[in-house]
C-alpha positions as CSV (number, residue, x, y, z in Angstrom):
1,X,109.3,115.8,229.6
2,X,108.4,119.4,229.5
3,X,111.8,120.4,228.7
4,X,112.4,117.8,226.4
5,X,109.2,119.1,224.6
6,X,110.2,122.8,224.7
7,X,113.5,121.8,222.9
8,X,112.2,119.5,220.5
9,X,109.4,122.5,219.6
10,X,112.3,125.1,219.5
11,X,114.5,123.4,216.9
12,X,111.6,122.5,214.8
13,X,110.2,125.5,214.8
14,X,113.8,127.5,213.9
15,X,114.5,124.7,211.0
16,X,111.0,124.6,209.4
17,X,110.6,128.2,209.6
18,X,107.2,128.6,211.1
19,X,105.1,127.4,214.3
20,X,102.2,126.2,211.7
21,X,104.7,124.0,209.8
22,X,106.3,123.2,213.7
23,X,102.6,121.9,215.3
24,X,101.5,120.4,211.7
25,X,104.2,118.3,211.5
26,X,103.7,117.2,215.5
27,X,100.0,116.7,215.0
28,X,99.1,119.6,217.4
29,X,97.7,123.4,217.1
30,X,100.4,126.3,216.5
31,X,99.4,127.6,220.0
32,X,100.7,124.8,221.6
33,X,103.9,124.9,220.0
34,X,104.1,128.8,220.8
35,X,103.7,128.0,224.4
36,X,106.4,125.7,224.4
37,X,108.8,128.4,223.3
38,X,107.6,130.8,225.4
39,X,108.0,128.9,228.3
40,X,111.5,127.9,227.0
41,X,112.5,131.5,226.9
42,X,110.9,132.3,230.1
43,X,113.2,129.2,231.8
44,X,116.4,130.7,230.1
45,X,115.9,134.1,230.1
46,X,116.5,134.7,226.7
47,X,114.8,135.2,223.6
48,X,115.4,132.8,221.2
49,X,113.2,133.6,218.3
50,X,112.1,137.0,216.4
51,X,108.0,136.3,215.3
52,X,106.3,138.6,213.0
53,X,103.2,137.8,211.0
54,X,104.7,137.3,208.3
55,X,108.6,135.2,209.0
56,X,110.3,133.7,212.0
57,X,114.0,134.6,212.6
58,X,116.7,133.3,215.1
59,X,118.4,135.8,217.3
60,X,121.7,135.6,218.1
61,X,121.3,133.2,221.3
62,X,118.7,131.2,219.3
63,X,121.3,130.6,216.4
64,X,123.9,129.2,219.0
65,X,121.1,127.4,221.4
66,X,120.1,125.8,218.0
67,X,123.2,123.6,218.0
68,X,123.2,122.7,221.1
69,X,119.6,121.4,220.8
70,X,120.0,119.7,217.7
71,X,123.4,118.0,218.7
72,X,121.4,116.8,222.1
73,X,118.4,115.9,220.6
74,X,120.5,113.7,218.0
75,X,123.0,112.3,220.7
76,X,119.3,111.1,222.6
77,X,117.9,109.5,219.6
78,X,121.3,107.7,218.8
79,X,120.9,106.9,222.8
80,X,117.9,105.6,222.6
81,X,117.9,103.4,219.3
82,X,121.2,101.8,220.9
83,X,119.3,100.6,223.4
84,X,115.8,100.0,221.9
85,X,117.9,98.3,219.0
86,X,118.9,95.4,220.9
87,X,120.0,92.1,218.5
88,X,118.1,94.2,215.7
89,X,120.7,94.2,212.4
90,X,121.7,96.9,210.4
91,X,120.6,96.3,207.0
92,X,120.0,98.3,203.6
93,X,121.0,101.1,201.7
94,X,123.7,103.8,202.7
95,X,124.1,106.5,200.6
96,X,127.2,108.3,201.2
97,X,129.1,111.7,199.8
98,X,131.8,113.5,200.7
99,X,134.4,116.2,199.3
100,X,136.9,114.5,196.7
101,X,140.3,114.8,198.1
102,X,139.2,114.0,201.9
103,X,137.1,111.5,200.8
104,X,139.8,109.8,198.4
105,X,142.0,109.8,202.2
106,X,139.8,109.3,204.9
107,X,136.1,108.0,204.0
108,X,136.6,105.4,201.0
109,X,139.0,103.4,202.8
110,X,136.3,103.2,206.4
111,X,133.4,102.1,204.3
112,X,135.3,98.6,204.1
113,X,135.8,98.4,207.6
114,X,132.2,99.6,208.3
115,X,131.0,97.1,206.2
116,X,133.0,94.3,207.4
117,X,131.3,95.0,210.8
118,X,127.7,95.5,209.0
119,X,127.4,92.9,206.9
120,X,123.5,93.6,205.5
121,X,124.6,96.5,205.0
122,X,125.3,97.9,201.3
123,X,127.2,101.5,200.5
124,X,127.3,103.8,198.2
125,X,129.7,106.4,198.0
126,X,129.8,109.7,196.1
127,X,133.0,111.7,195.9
128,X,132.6,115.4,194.5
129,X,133.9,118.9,195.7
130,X,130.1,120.3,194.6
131,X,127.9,120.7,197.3
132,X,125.9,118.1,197.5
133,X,121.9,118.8,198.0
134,X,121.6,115.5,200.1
135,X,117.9,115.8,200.9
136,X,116.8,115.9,196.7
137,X,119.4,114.0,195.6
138,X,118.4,111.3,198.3
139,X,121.6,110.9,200.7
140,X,121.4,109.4,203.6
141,X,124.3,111.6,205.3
142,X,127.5,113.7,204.1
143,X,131.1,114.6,205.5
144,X,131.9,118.1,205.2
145,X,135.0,119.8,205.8
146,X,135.3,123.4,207.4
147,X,132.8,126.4,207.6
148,X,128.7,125.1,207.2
149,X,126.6,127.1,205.4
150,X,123.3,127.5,207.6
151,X,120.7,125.2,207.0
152,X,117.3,122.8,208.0
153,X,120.2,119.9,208.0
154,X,121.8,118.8,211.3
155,X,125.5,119.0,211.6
156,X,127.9,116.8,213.8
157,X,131.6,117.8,214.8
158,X,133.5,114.7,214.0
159,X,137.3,116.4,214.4
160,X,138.7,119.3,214.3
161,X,140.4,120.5,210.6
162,X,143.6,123.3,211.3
163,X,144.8,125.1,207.7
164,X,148.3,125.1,207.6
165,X,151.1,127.5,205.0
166,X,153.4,124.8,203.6
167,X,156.2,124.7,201.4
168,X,158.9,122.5,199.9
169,X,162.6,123.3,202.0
170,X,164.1,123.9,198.8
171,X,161.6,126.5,198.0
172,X,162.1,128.4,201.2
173,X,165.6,128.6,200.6
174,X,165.4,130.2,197.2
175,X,162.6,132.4,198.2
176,X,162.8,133.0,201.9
177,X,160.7,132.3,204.6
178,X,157.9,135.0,205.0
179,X,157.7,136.6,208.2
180,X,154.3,138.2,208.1
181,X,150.4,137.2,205.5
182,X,151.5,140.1,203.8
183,X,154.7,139.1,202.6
184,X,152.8,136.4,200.6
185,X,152.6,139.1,198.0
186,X,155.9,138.9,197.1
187,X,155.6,134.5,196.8
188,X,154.3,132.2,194.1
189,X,151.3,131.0,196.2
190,X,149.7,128.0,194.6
191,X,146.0,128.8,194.7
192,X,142.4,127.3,194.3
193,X,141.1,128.7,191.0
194,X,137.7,130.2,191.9
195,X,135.5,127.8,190.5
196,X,136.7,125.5,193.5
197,X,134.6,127.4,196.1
198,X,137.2,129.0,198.2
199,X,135.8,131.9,198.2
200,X,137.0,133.8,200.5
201,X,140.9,133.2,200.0
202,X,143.5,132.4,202.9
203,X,142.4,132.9,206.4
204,X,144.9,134.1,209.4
205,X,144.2,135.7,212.6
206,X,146.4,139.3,212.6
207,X,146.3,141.0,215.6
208,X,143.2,139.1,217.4
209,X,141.3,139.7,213.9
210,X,140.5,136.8,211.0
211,X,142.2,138.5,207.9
212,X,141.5,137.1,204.5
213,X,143.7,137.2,202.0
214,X,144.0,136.4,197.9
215,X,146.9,135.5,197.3
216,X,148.4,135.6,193.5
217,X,150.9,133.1,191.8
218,X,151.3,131.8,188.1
219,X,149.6,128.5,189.5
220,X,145.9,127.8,190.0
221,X,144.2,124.8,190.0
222,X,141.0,123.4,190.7
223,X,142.2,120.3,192.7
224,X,143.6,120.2,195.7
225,X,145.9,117.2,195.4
226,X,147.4,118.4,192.1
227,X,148.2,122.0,194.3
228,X,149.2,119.5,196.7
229,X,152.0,117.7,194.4
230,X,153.1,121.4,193.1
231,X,153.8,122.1,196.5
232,X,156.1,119.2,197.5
233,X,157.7,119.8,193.9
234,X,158.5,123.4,195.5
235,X,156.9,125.4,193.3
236,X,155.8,127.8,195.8
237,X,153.4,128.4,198.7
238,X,149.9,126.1,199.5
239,X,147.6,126.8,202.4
240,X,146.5,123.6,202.5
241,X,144.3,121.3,205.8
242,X,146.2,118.9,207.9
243,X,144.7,116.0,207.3
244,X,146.7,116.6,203.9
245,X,150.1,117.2,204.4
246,X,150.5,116.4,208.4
247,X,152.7,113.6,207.0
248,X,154.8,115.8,205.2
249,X,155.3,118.1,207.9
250,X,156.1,115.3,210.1
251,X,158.4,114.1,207.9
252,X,160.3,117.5,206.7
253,X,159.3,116.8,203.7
254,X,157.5,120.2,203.9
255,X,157.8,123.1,206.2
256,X,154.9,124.8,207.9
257,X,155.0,128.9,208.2
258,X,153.0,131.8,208.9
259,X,152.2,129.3,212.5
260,X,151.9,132.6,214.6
261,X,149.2,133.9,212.8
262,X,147.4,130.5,211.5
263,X,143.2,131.1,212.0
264,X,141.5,129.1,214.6
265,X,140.1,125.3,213.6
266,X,137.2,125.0,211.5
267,X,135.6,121.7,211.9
268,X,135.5,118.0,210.1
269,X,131.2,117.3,210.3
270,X,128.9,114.5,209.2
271,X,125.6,116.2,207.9
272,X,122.6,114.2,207.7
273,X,119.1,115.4,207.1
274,X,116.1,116.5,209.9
275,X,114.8,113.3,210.7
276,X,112.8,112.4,213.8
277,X,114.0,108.7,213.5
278,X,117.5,108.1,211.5
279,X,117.6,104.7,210.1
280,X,119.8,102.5,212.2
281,X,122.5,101.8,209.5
282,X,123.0,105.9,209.6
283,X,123.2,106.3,212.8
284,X,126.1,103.3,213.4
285,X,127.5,105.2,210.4
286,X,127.9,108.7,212.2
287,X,129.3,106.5,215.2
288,X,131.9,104.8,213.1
289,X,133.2,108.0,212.1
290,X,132.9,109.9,215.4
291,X,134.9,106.6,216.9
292,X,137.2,106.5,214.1
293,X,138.1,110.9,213.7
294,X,137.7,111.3,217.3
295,X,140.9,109.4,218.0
296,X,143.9,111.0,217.7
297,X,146.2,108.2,217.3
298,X,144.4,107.9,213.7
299,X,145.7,111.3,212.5
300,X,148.7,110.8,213.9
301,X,149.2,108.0,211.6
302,X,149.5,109.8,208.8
303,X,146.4,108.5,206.6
């Protein structure tokens, strides 16, 4: 139980900021809380948080311990409310969001199926490529696709999400097949415009290193199934994610390159806000889809 307590302490502390905020919202004095994470540190020989008067800061080893603990303390809750649950129904409310392309492929067409299962259940789902504020705008949990911002809200990995460089055959053969990220310079690369959020261009690991690249072409667009469509048409280069154009691939229909140098997986997550009790119907929710994108048989069918 000690344990249990350090960790729960620890990860409310790192999300709310402050050991105040930590033992007002568990009903006890700020000391107790700071012995709790001393005593956690102590245990793992490691220190987790930076104190000052005046802000609390995660170190290194407190910013990965933090999603360990969170991912525990959720997978115990969901434990526990499975069990304490018993013949107790789902019913209510879910509001849903996720990004619009993904969501269009591989949310809209569960919430049926999750439905079908839940039957008191009602959904709601939002489909935008904005970043959703879930907690103000009154969510009740999000799929997001690749790198997370940090924040107070608790991530689960639901999948892994590989970026692949793709191009119609046709186009290869007119063009050529680059060898190297840097050769994209001389392709028509068919681009996010800016206002889409990516940021930070087209990732690749050169040399052991991420490299990112912006790429140039006389195509931009702010969606990515209209880049998508430009692509098959062959009018140049898309880095696009698998779950987009795995069926493509598979089929020959496009051609993957650059595969030597392709960056490491970011991650498929459902994000869901700090609660200490998730309403049932979110939690069987989060279980659908870690079920469902956990399988691999269902990306290998080409959704």
């Amino acid at each position: 139980m000690d344990r249990l307590k350090q960790l729960e302490s620890f990860a409310s502390v790192a999300t709310k900021g402050s050991l105040t905020a930590a033992a007002q919202a568990e009903g006890v004095a700020p000391a107790v809380i700071g012995r709790r994470i001393d005593a956690l540190e102590e245990r793992l020989g490691v220190k987790l948080l930076v104190r000052t008067t005046r802000r609390i800061t995660l170190t290194h080893e407190g910013s990965a311990f933090l999603e360990d603990c969170q991912r525990l303390l959720t997978e115990l809750a969901n434990a526990e409310a499975s069990v304490s649950a018993g013949g107790v129904k789902a019913s209510g409310h879910l509001r849903l969001t996720a990004p619009a392309g993904f969501g269009r492929r591989h949310v809209a067409p569960l919430v049926p199926h999750f439905v079908e299962q839940h039957g008191e259940v009602s959904v709601s789902l939002n489909l935008s490529d904005r970043v959703v504020d879930i907690v103000n705008e009154g969510f009740d949990c999000a799929v997001r696709v690749g790198d997370l911002p940090d924040s107070s809200l608790v991530s689960l990995r639901l999948a892994d999400n590989r970026r692949l460089c793709v191009a119609s055959p046709d186009y290869l053969e007119r063009a050529g097949v680059p060898a190297h990220p840097t050769d994209l310079a001389r392709h028509e690369c068919l681009t996010l415009s800016t206002d889409a959020g990516q940021t930070r261009g087209w990732v690749f690991s050169v040399d052991g290193e991420l490299t990112h690249l912006r790429p140039s072409g006389r195509f931009d667009c702010s969606d990515g199934q209209a880049l998508h469509a430009w692509c098959c048409e062959g009018h140049g280069i898309a880095w696009r994610s698998t779950w987009e154009v795995a069926q493509e691939v598979a089929s020959g229909a496009l051609v993957s390159v650059l595969d030597a140098y392709a960056a490491p997986p970011n991650g498929i997550f459902a994000v869901f806000p700090q609660r200490k009790h998730l309403p049932l119907r979110v939690r069987l929710w989060i279980d659908f889809l870690k079920h469902t994108y956990g399988d691999p048989a269902y990306w290998r069918a080409g959704h």
